[in-house]
C-alpha positions as CSV (number, residue, x, y, z in Angstrom):
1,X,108.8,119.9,134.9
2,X,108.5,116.3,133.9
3,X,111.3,114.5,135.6
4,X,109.6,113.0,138.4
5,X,106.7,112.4,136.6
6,X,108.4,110.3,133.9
7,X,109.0,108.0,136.9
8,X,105.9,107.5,138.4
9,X,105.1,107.2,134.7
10,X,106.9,103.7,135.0
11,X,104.8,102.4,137.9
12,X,102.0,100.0,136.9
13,X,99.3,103.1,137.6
14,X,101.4,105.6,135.3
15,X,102.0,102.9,132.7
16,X,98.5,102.2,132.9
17,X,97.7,105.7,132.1
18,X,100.1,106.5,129.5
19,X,99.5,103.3,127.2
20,X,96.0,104.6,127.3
21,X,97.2,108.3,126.3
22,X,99.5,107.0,124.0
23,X,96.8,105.7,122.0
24,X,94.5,108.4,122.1
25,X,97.6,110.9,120.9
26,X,98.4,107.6,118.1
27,X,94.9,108.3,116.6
28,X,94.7,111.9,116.7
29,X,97.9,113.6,115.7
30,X,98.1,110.6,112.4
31,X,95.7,113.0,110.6
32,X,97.2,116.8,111.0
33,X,99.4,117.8,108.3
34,X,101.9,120.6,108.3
35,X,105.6,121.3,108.3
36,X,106.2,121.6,111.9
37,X,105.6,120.2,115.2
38,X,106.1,120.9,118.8
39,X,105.5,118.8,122.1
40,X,105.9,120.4,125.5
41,X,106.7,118.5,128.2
42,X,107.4,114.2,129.0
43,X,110.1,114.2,126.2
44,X,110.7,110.7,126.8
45,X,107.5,110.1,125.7
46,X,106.9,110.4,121.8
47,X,103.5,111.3,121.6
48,X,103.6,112.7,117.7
49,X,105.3,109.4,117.0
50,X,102.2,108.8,114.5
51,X,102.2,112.3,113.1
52,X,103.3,112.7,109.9
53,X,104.9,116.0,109.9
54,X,108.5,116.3,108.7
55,X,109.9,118.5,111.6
56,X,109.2,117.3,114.9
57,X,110.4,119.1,118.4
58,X,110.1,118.5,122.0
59,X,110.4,120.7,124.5
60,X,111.4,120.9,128.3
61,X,113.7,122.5,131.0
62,X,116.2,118.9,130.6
63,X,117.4,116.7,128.3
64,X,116.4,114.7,126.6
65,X,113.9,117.2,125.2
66,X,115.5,118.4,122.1
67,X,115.4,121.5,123.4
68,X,116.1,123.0,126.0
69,X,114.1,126.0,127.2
70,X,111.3,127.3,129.8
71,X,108.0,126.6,128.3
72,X,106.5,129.9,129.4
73,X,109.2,131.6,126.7
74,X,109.2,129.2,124.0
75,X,111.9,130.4,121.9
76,X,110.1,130.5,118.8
77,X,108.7,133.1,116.3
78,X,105.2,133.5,116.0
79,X,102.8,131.5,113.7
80,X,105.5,128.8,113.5
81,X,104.1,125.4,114.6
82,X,101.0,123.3,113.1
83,X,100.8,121.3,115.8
84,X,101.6,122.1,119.8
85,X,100.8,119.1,122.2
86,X,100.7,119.7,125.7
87,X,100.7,116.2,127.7
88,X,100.2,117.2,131.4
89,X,102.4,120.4,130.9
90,X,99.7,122.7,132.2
91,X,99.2,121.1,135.6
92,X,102.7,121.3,136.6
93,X,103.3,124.9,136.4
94,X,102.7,127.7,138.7
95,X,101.1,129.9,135.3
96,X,98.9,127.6,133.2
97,X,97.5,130.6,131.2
98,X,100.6,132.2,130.4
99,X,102.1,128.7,128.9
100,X,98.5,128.7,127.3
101,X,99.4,131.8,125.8
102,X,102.8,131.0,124.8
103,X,101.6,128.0,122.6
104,X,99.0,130.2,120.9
105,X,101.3,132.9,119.9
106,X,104.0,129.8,118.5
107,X,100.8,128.2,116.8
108,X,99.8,129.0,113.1
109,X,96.0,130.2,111.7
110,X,94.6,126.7,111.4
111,X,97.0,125.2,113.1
112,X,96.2,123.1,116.4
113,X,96.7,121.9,120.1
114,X,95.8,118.7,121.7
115,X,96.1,118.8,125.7
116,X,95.8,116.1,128.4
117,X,95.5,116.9,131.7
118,X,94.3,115.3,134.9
119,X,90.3,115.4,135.9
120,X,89.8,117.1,139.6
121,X,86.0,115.7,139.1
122,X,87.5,111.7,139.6
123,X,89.0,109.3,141.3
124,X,92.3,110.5,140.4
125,X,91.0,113.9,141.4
126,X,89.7,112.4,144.8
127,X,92.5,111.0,145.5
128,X,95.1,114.0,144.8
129,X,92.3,115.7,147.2
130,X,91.6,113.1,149.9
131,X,95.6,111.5,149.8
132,X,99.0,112.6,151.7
133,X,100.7,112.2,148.5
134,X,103.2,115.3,147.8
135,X,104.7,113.2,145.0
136,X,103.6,113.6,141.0
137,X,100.9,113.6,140.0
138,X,99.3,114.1,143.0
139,X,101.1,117.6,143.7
140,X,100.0,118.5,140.4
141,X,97.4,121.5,140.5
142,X,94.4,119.7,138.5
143,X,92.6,121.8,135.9
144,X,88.8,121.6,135.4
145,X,88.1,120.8,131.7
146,X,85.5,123.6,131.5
147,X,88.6,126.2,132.6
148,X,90.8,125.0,129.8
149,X,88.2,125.0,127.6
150,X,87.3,129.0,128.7
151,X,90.8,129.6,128.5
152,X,90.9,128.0,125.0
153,X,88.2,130.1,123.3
154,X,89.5,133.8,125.5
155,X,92.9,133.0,123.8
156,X,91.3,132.6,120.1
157,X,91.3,128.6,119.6
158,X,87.6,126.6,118.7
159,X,87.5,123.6,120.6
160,X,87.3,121.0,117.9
161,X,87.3,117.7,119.6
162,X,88.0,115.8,122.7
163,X,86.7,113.3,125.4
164,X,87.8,111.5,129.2
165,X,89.3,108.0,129.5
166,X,91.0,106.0,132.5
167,X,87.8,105.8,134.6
168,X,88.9,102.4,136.4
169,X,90.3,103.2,140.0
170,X,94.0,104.6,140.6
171,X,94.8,101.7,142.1
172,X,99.0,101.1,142.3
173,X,98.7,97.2,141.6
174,X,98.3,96.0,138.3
175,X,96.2,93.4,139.3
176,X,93.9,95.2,140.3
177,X,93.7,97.0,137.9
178,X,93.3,94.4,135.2
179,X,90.0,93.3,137.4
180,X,88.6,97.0,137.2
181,X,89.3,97.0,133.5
182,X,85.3,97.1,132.9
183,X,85.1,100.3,134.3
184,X,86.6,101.6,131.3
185,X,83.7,100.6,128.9
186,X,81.4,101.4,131.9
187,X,82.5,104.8,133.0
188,X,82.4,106.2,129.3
189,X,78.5,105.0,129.4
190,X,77.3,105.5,132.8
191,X,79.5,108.1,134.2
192,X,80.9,110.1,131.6
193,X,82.4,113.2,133.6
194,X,84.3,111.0,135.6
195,X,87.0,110.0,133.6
196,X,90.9,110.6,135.4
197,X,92.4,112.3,132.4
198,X,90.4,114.6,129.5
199,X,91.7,115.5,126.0
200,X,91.3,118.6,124.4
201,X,91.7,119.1,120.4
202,X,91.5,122.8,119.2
203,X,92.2,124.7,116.6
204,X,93.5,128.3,116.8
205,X,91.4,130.7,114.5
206,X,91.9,134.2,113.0
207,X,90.2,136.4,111.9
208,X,90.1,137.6,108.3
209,X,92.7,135.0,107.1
210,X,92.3,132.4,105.1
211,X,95.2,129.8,105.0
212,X,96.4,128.3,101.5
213,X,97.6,125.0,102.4
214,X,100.6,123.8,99.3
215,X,99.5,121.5,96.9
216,X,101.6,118.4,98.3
217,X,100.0,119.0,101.9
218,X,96.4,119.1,100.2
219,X,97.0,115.8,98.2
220,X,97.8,114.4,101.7
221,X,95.3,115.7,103.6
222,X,92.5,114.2,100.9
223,X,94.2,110.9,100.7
224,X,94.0,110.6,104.5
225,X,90.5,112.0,104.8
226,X,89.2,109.2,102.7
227,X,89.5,106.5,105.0
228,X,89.1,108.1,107.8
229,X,85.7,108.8,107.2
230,X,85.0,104.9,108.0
231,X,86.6,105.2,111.4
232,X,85.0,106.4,114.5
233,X,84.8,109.9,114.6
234,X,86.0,112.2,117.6
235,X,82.7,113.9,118.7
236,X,83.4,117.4,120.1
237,X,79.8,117.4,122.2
238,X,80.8,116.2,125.7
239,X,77.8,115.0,128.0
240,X,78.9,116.9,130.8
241,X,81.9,119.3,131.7
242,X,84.3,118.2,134.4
């Protein structure tokens, strides 16, 4: 599933794009607590390398995910996992919704998923669209943000949080890119939708139950609640639906 990509993930466009993923998954995965945590798909790419959680799995058809499985039938119990990030797993995949499924049946009451995926309504999408590219990501089958975000709240999760990024053109030279670096700032302002990649936060809810968190993981969760009140907080209200 992620082979190929992890390549064009070495280009100057993919490194482009996944130093500006890596820092979005940096700043929101620091602050969710548990005892376990699962990432599906890209296992050479850490993204819970800022979470905190003791136990920390990635998943994929090869090595070097740790291990080795189809992520349609995660081998997994129910109610297991605190956190489930999906970077670009849902894309590549001929059944979106049942992997969708899979990660809410592994995921715990309270516990949460953060997804990237590619934006059909951008440049990027234009060009998958408009190009004779059969290589990833452009063979990838794009997801519209407002169908994950259906599929999301069918399956039982509240969309808690999210927003686009990489708005500057998919150009394949990094000098140009550097010189289209004020779209970034720009595109956020003036054409919000448009961004090349969304992320999704959500948090999977049940009815009836009401989750004790232990003491230790309550301490932590106030002591890292306190400053992060002074940051920037992730707004959940997007200006328009991709």
């Amino acid at each position: 599933m992620s082979t190929t990509l992890a390549e064009w993930a070495a280009t100057p466009l993919g490194t482009y794009l996944f130093e500006r993923e890596q820092r979005y998954f940096d700043h929101t995965v620091a602050d969710i607590f548990g005892y376990y945590a699962l990432q599906v798909g890209l296992p050479d790419r850490d993204f819970l390398a800022q979470n905190r959680i003791p136990s920390r799995w990635t998943l994929d058809y090869d090595p070097p995910a740790t291990v080795i499985a189809d992520p349609h039938y995660l081998p997994f119990a129910e109610n297991t996992f605190d956190l489930v990030v999906l970077p670009h797993a849902l894309e590549f995949t001929d059944d979106p919704h049942l992997m969708l499924r899979e990660a809410y049946r592994v995921t715990r009451p309270e516990g949460q998923i953060v997804i990237a995926g590619f934006n059909p309504f951008s440049l990027y999408g234009a060009k998958r669209y408009f190009g004779r590219q059969q290589t990833p990501p452009w063979n990838g089958n794009f997801i519209a943000l407002y169908r994950v975000k259906d599929w999301l709240t069918l399956l039982g999760f509240d969309v808690i949080g999210g927003r686009l990024d990489a708005y500057a053109p998919p150009f394949a030279s990094q000098r140009w890119l550097e010189r289209c670096g004020f779209f970034e700032k720009a595109g956020d302002r003036w054409w919000p939708i448009g961004g090349g990649v969304y992320f999704l936060r959500a948090m999977k809810r049940v009815a009836g139950m009401r989750v004790i968190m232990p003491a230790r993981v309550r301490r932590e969760r106030r002591k890292a609640f306190a400053p992060a009140a002074r940051r920037e907080r992730e707004t959940v209200t997007f200006r328009g639906d991709a």
